[in-house]
N, C-alpha and C positions, 0 to 999 in steps of 0.2 A: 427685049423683055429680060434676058437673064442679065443684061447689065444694068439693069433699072434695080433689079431682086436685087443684087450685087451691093448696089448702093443704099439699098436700104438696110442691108443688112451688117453693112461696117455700120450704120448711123444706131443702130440697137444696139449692138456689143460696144459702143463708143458709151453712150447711153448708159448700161451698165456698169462698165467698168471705169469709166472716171470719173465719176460718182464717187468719193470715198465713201459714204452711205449706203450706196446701193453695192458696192465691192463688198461690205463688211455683207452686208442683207445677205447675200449671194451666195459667198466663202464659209466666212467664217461661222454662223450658227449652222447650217449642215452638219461640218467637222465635229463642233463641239457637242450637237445633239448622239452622236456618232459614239462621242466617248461617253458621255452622262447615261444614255441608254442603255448602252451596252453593260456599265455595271451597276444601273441605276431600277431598267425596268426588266429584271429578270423575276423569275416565280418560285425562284429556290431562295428556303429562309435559311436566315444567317441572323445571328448574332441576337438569336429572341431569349426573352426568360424565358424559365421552368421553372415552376414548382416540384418540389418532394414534400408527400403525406408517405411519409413511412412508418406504417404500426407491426413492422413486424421485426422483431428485434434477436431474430437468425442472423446466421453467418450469411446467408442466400439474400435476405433482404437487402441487406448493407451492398452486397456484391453488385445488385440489380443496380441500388443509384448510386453506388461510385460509376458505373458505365454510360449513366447518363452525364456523370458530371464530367467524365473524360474527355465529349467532342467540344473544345469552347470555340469553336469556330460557327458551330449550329446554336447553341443555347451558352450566351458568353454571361449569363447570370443566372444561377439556381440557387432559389430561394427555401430553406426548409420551412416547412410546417407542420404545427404541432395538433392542428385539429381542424375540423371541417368549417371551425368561423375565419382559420388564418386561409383555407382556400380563397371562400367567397370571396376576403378580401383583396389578395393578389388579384384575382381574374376581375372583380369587378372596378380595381382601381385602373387596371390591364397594366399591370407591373410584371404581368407573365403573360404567353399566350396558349401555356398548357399547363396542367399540375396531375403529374403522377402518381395515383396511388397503390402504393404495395401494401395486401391486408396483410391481417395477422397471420395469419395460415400460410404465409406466402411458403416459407423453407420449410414448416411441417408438413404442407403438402405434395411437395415437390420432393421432400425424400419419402413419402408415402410412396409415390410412383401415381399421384394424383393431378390433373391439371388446374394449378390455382389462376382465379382472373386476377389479372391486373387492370385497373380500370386508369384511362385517360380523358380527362377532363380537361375541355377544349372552348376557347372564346371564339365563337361562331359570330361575333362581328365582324371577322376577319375571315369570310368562310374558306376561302384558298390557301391563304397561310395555315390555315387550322388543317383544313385536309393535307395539305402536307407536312404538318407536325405529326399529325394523327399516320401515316407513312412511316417517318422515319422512328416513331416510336415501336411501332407496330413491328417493324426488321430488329430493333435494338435489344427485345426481349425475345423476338425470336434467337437471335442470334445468342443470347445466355442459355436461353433453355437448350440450346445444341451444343453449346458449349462444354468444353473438358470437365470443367468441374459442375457442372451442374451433372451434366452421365455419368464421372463418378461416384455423387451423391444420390443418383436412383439406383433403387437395387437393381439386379438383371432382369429381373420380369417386370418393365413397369407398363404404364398404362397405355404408352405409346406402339408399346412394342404386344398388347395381346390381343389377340382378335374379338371378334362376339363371344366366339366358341371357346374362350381363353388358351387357343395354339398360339404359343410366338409367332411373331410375326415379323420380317423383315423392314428397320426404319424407314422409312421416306423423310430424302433430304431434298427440299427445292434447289437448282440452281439454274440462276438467273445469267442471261449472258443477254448485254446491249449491242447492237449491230450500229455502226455508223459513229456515233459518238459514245466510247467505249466507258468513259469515265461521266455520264451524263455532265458534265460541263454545260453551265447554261447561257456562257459565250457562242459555243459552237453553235448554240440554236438563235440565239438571238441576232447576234451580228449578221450572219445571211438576211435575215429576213427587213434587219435595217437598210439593206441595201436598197431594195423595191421602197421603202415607205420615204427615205431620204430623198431619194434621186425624184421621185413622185410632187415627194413639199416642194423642191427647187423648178421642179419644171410648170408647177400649178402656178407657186408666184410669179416667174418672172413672163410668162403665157397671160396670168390673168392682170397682170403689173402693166403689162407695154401697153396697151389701148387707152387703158384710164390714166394712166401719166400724158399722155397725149391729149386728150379732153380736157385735164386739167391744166395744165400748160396752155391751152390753146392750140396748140398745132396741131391736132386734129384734121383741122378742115382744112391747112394748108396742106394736107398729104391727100385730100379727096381731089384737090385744085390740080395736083400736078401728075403728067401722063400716068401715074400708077394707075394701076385697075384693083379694083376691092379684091380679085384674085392674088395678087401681087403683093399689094399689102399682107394681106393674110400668110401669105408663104414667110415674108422678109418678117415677121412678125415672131414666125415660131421656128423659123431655122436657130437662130442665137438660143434661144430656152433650152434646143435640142443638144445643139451641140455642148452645151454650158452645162446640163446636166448630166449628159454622154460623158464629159471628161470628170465631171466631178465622180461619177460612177465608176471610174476606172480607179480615181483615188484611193476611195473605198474599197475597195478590192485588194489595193497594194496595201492599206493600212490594216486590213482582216490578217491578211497572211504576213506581215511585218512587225506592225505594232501589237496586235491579241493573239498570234502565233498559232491561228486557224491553219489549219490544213487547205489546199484545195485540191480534190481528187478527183476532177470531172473535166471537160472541154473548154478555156476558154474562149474558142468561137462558140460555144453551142451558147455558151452565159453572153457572150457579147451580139450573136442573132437574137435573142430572149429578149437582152435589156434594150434592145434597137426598135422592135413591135412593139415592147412595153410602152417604151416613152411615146413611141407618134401615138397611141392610146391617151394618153397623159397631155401631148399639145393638144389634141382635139376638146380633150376636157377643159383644159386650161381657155382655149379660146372663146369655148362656148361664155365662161365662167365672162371672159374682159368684154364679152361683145354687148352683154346686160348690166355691165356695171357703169355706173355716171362717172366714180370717183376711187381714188387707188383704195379707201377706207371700203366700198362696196367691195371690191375684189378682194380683199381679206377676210372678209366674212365670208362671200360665195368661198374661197377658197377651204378654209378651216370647217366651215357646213362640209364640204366632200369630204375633209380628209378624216374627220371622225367618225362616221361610221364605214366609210371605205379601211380604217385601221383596223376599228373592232372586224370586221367582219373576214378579214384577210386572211385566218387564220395565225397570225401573230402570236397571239396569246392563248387563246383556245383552237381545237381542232372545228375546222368549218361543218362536221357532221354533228356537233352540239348546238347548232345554230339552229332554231325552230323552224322546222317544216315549212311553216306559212312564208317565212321570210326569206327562206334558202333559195329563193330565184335572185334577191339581189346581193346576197354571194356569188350566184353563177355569173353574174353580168360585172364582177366587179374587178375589175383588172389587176389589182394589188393580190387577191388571192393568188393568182397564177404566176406572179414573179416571184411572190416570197415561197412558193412552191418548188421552183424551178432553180431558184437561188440557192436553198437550204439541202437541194439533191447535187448539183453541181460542184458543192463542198465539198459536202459528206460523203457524196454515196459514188462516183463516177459512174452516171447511169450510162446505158446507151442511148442515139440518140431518138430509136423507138419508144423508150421510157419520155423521154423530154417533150418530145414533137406532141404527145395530147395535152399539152399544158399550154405550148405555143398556140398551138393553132388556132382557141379559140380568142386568142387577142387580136389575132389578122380580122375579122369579123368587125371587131368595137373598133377596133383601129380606127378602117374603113366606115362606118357607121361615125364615129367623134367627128371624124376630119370634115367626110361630107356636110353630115348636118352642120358644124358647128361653120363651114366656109356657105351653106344656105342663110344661114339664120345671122351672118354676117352681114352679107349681102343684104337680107331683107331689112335689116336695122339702117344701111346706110341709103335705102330707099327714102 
């Protein structure tokens, strides 16, 4: 038996790899989604317009959006305007995705010892990017109103500073400290979590690839004909997937900490027992996936069907406790959550590996669950 497995399993990696097709399939889109994502699908904005509606024609007002116009790396176009029809029009052609306005009263009230609004006006077509404009707006006028010259320009008693009862009162100044990634850098967050969704795509295709390439080919039923047993095939089927996404998982790992100059502060046996449950989770998925497809074009679809709501639901992008109630059992059961979890801690955080081990453990579960059913539901197809 294990030299039967043996031989099926050089004929898959054979299979794969001298293929120039199936070599590129394999390698090369991994890597390159690896780099595009990394600085492609992050949730911090860069380089949006701004508008400025400034009617207040103090020294304070001026001060307010030259500070906006200072960071061009967030807002690399600011556009002035002169009245509430040149707003509409930026935001509705969406030649900005914010516009700021400072009223008139902005420095008359600000050296009253009065708090004046500043109002930002946000295109909610874009409602995440708008929330985080709506963010860094919100820190950027805080940070003026704290600012030298603006405490300068209030008298000593201002409005900050007196109670109900008009006693002084000592300031309150927020400060903020980030644990893990100090500088929120949204490399740090993202590239861990490519790791799980990466190694996942490769081991879905080339799991859900080998059966239907077979069928399609024909050879098939020459592998039912010969001593294999549908136990056997199935084994020699997702050892290569495994192994082939195992090492490309290890790539990614040297290119996080080489090429995007990630930190890693955590075990890597603990990340490499992790990504080892991960993946037999992923061949069982994968298998299920080739054992009901006719044709490699079926296995594609099943394929891309799991991987887009297994991405959304991962936690990737949003935190999996925003994810509605009703639906939050197929985050529990979904495998990508708990590596891009486990990934993202193993970077940043050096947990122990009491922290780690409830993230693992419930993939030994589905593991166990893929592998079986999907080696049942094999079998029953090749009845």
């Amino acid at each position: 038996m294990p030299e039967r497995i043996r031989r099926l399993v050089i004929k898959e990696f054979l299979a794969i790899f001298r293929d120039p097709a199936s070599r590129m399939v394999v390698i090369v889109p991994p890597l390159m989604q690896l780099l595009i994502f990394s600085f492609g699908a992050t949730l911090e904005v860069r380089n949006a317009g701004l508008g400025i509606y400034n009617e207040d024609a103090g020294l304070l007002g001026r001060e307010l959006a030259a500070r906006f116009q200072s960071i061009p790396h967030t807002f690399s176009r600011v556009l002035p305007c002169q009245s509430f029809a040149d707003v509409r029009e930026v935001l509705d052609t969406q030649r900005v995705l914010a516009v700021v306005h400072i009223p008139q009263d902005f420095t008359r009230s600000l050296t009253a010892g009065r708090a004046p609004v500043v109002q930002v006006l946000l295109d909610g077509r874009q409602s995440n990017a708008a929330a985080v404009t709506q963010g860094y707006a919100g820190r950027i006028v805080r940070d003026f109103a704290l600012s030298s010259l603006v405490q300068a320009a209030v008298p000593e008693k201002s409005a900050t500073q007196e109670a109900v009862s008009g006693k002084p009162v000592a300031q309150v100044i927020p400060v903020t400290r980030v644990w893990f990634n100090e500088n929120l850098h949204p490399l740090w967050s993202s590239v861990p979590a490519l790791l799980g969704i990466l190694t996942n795509l490769v081991t879905l295709l080339i799991t859900g690839l080998s059966v239907a390439r077979e069928r399609e080919l024909g050879t098939f039923d020459q592998l039912l004909v010969s001593p294999l047993r549908p136990g056997e095939i199935l084994i020699g089927k997702a050892i290569p997937a495994f192994v082939t996404a195992y090492a490309e998982g290890g790539l990614m790992i040297v290119l996080a900490v080489t090429l995007f100059g990630l930190p890693f502060r955590g075990s890597l046996v603990l990340l490499a027992v992790a990504l080892f449950v991960f993946l037999l989770t992923i061949v069982g998925i994968g298998l299920w996936i080739s054992a009901i497809s006719a044709t490699q074009q079926q296995a594609l679809l099943g394929a891309f069907t799991y991987m887009v709501p297994a991405v959304l639901l991962s936690g990737f992008a949003t935190p999996v406790e925003n994810i509605h109630p009703a639906i939050r059992w197929v985050a529990d059961v979904n495998p990508l959550r708990y590596m891009v979890a486990v990934s993202r801690m193993l970077f940043l955080e050096n947990p122990t590996p009491d922290t780690v081990w409830p993230f693992v453990l419930p993939l030994l579960p589905l593991a166990a669950f893929t592998l079986l059913s999907s080696a049942w539901f094999f079998r029953h197809r090749l009845e």
